[in-house]
BAROMI-112128 format. One record per residue (C-alpha): residue number from 1; x, y, z. Coordinates in nm, 3 decimals, padded with zeros to 5 digits. Example, Ala and Ser with C-alpha at 12.3 -4.5 7.8 and 13.67 -1.06 7.14 Angstrom:
<atoms>
   resi         u         v         w
      1    01.230   -00.450    00.780
      2    01.367   -00.106    00.714
</atoms>
This chain:
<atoms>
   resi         u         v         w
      1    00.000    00.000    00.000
      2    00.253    00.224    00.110
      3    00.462    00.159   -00.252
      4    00.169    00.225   -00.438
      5    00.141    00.582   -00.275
      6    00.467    00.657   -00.326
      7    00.483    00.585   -00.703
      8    00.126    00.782   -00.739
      9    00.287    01.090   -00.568
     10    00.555    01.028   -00.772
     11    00.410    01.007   -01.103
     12    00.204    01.332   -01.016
     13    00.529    01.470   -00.917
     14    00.654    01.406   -01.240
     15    00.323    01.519   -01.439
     16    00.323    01.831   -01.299
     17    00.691    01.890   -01.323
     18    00.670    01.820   -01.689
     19    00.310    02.043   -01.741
     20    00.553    02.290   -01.563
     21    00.851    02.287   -01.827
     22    00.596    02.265   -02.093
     23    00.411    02.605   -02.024
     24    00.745    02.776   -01.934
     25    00.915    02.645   -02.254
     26    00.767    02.906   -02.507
     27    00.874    03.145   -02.260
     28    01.236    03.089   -02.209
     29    01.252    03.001   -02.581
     30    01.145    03.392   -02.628
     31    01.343    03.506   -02.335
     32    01.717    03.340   -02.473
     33    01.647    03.444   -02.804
     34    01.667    03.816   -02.660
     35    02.008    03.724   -02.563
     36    02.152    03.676   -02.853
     37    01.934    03.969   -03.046
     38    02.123    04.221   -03.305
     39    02.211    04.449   -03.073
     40    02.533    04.224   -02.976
     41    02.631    04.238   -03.408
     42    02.640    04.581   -03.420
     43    02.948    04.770   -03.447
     44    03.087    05.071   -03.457
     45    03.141    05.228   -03.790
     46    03.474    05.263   -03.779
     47    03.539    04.880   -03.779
     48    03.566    04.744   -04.131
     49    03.799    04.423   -04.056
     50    03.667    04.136   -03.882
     51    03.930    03.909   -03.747
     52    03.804    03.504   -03.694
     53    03.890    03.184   -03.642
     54    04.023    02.958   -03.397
     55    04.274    02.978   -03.087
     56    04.556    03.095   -03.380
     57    04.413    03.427   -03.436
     58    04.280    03.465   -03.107
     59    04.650    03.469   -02.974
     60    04.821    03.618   -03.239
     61    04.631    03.976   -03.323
     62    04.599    04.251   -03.066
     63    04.316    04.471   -03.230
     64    04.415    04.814   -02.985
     65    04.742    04.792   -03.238
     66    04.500    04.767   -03.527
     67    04.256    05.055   -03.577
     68    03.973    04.911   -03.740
     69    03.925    04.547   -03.613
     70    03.743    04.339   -03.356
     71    03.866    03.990   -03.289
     72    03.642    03.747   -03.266
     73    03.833    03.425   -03.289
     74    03.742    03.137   -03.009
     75    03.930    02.844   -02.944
     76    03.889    02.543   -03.167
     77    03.630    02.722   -03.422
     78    03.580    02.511   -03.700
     79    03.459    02.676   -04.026
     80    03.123    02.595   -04.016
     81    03.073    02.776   -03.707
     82    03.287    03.050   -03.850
     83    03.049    03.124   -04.155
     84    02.760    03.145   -03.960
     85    02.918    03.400   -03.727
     86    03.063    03.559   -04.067
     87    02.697    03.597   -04.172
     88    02.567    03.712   -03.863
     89    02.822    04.004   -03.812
     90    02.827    04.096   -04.197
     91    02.424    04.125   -04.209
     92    02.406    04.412   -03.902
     93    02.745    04.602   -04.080
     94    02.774    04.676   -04.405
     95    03.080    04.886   -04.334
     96    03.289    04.564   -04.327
     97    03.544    04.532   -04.575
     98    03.783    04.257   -04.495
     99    03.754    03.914   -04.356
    100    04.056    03.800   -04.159
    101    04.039    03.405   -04.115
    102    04.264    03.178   -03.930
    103    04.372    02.906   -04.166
    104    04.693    02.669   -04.077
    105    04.811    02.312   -04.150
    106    04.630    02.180   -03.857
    107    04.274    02.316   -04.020
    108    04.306    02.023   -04.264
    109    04.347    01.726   -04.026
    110    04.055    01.517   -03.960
    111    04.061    01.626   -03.578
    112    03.844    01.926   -03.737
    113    03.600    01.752   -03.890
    114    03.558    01.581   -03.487
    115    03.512    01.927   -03.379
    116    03.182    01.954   -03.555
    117    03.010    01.567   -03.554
    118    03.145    01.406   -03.210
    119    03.009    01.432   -02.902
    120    03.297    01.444   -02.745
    121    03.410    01.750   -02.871
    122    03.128    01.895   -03.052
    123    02.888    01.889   -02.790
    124    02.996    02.148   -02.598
    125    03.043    02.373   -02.920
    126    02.741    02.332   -03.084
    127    02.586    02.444   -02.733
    128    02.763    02.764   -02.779
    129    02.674    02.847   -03.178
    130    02.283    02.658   -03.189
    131    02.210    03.038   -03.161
    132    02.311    03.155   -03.464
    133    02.256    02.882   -03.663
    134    01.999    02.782   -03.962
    135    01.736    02.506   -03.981
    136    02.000    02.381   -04.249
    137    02.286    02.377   -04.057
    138    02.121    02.182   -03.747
    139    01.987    01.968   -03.984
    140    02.341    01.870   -04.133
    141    02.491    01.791   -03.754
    142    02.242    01.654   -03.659
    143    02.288    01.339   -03.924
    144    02.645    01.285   -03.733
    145    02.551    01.295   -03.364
    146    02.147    01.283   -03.265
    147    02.329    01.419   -02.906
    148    02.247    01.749   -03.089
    149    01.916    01.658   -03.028
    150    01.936    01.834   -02.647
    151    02.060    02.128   -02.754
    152    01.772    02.145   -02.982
    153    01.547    02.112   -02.682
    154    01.691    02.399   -02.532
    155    01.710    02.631   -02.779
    156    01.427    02.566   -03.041
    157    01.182    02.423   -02.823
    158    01.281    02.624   -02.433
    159    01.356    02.331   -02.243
    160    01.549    02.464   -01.917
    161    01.979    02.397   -01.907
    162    02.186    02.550   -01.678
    163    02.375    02.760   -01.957
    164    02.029    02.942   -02.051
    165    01.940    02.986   -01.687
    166    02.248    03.149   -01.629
    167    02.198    03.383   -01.965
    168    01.871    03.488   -01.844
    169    02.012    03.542   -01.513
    170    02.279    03.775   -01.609
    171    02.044    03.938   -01.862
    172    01.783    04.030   -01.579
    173    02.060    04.142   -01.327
    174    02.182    04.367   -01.593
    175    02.564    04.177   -01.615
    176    02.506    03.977   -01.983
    177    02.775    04.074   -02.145
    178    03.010    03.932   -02.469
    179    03.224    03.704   -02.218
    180    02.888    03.485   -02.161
    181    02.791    03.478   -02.531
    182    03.035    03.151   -02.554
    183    03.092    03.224   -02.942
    184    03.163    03.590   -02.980
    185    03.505    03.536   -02.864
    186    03.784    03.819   -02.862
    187    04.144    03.858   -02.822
    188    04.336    03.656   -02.591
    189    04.703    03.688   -02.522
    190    04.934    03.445   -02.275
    191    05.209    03.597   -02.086
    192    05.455    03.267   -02.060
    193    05.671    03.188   -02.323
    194    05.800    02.876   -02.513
    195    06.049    02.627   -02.302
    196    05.999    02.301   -02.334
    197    05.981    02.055   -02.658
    198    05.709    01.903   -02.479
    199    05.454    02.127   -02.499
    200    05.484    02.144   -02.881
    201    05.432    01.768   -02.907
    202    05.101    01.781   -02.696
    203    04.948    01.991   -02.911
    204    05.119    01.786   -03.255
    205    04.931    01.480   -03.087
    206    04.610    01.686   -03.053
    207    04.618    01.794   -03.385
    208    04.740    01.508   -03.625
    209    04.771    01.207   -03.443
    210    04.521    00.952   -03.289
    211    04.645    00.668   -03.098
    212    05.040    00.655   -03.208
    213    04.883    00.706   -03.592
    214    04.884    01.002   -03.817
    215    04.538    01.128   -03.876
    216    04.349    01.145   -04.197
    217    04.278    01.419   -04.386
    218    03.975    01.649   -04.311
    219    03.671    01.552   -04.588
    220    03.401    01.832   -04.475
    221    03.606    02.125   -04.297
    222    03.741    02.213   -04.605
    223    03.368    02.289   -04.793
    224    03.314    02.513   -04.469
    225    03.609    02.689   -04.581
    226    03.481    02.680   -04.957
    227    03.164    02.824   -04.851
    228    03.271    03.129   -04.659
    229    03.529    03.219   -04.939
    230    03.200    03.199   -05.219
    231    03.014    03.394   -04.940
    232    03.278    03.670   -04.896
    233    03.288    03.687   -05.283
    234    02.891    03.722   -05.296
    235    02.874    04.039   -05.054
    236    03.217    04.185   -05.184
    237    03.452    04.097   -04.897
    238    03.797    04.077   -04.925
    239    03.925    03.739   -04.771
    240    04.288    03.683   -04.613
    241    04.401    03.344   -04.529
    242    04.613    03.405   -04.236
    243    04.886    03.144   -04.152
    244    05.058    03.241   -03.812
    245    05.389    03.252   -03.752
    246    05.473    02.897   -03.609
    247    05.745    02.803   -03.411
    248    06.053    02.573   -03.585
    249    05.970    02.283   -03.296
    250    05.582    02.314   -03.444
    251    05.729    02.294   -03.860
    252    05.944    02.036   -03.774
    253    05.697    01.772   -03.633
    254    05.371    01.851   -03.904
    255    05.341    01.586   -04.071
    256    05.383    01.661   -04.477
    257    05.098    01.538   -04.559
    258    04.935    01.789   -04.400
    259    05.152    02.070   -04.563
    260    05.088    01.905   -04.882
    261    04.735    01.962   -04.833
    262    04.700    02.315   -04.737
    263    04.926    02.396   -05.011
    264    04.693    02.212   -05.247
    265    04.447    02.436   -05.119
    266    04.630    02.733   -05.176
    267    04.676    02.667   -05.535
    268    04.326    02.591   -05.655
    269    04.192    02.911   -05.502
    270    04.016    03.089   -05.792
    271    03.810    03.353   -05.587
    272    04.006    03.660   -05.667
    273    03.915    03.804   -05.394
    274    04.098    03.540   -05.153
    275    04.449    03.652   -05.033
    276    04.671    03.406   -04.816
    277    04.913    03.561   -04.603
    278    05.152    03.258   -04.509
    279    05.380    03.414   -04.159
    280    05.447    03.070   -04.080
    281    05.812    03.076   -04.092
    282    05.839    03.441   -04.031
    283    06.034    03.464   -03.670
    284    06.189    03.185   -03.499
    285    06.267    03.331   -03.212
    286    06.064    03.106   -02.908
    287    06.064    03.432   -02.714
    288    05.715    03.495   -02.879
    289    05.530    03.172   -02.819
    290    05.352    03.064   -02.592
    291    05.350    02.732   -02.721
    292    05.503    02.585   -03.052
    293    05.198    02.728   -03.288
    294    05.057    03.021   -03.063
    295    05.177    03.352   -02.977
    296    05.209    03.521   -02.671
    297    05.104    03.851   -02.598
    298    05.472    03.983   -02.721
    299    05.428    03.772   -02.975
    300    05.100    03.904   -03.039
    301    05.203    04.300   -03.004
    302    05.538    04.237   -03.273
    303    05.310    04.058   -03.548
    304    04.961    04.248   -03.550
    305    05.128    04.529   -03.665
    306    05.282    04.309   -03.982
    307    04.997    04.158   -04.072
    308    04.809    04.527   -04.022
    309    05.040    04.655   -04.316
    310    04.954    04.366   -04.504
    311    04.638    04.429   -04.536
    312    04.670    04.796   -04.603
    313    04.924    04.727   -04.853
    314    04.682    04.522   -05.050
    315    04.388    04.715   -04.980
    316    04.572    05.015   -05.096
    317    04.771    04.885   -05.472
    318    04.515    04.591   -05.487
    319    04.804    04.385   -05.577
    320    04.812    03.950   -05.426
    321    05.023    04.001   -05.121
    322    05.365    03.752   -05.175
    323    05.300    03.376   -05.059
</atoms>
């Protein structure tokens, strides 16, 4: 008797709890969507180069040394999620003129296409971007990983997670700011500098090895990257293809295949309006890295300024800055 209680106050326990979530859902749907409304696209008129990509970028340009830009790069951004944060930025300023993307060897290993289909790692991102994403674009991760399909609870549908809770909190207390939108990302620059061969081969294993074995080559990062440079060429955007400079401990242990393939790249572009900027080589001095393929913030503060002129240089004769 006493069982049978218990499971009937349970099971109205649950019913309610469920009717609960079920009226609230339209309204926290409504209510997160508010968080990530126009207002945090909009820039000021004065910027006309948009810096993105992953951690690369993100460590290598300082924008207060380049008049003009906003970084937005975030740490292990694959392409897909960088066109749909292209989009989003271009379509609230039409005063941007230049797209500055993060592009290295370690873009075409197969450890990028895990970024955007496994749980393991894509999780966690897709929880960030769902926002800003098309019916299209869910629709196309969701075919690798159905995990997707709670994230699509929480954002298309208003089921409750503690990352929107905490959105709305901050929103209503007056504190949401770009450091809780998880993919606007900015600038970020380490102070320690490169030591020890062993921290280059962590991130050589992260990048191009799995289990002792070299990686494959990435299949679908590489259309991401396809379809930001035909979407740059659309609205009239000047594209650079930024390699970073890398360290000689990083060069030394890519595997060539890898090379081989980003060079590949580089030779079939056709877009005119694409312009790779290849600094990988430019300054071997470990002083400036934090690790073997990142800057540090003096790393950061001597290149920004190089790859600045660049950019004007081109902008200003029009001529295909030297490979």
């Amino acid at each position: 008797m006493g069982m049978k209680i218990f499971v009937s106050k349970m099971a109205r326990f649950l019913l309610f709890s469920l009717g609960f979530v079920v009226l609230l859902s339209p309204l926290l749907r409504f209510s997160v969507r508010t968080c990530f409304s126009a207002v945090w696209f909009v820039l000021p008129d004065s910027i006309t180069t948009l810096v993105c990509g992953d951690s690369h970028l993100q460590h290598a340009v300082n924008p207060d040394l380049f008049p003009g830009s906003i970084n937005v790069s975030v740490s292990a951004e694959t392409y897909l999620f960088t066109y749909y944060k292209i989009k989003r930025f271009r379509a609230e300023n039409p005063q941007l003129k230049n797209i500055v993307l993060g592009f290295s060897y370690h873009n075409f290993s197969d450890k990028w296409d895990d970024f955007m289909f496994y749980s393991k790692y894509a999780h966690p991102m897709f929880s960030r971007y769902m926002p800003i994403l098309d019916q299209s674009a869910k629709d196309y991760l969701w075919q690798y990983d159905p995990v997707y399909f709670y994230q699509r609870l929480v954002y298309d549908v208003g089921f409750p997670s503690a990352h929107t809770m905490s959105l709305l909190y901050n929103k209503w207390q007056g504190k949401l700011s770009t450091k809780q939108i998880g993919f606007y990302g900015g600038a970020l620059h380490e102070p320690d500098t490169l030591k020890s061969v062993c921290k280059v081969d962590t991130f050589v294993r992260l990048n191009f090895y799995e289990r002792g074995r070299v990686r494959a080559l990435a299949t679908e990062t590489p259309k991401w990257l396809d379809s930001i440079s035909a979407y740059c060429a659309h609205e009239k955007l000047k594209l650079y293809l930024v390699i970073t400079p890398l360290s000689d401990w990083y060069l030394q242990r890519v595997p060539p295949k890898f090379a081989a393939a980003t060079f590949h790249y580089i030779e079939n572009i056709t877009n005119p309006e694409v312009n790779v900027l290849n600094f990988s080589g430019l300054n071997q001095n470990r002083n400036i890295f934090w690790d073997g393929d990142h800057l540090n913030g003096a790393g950061a503060n001597w290149f920004t300024p190089i790859l600045k002129k660049a950019i004007f240089e081109n902008e200003k004769t029009g001529a295909k800055p030297r490979f």
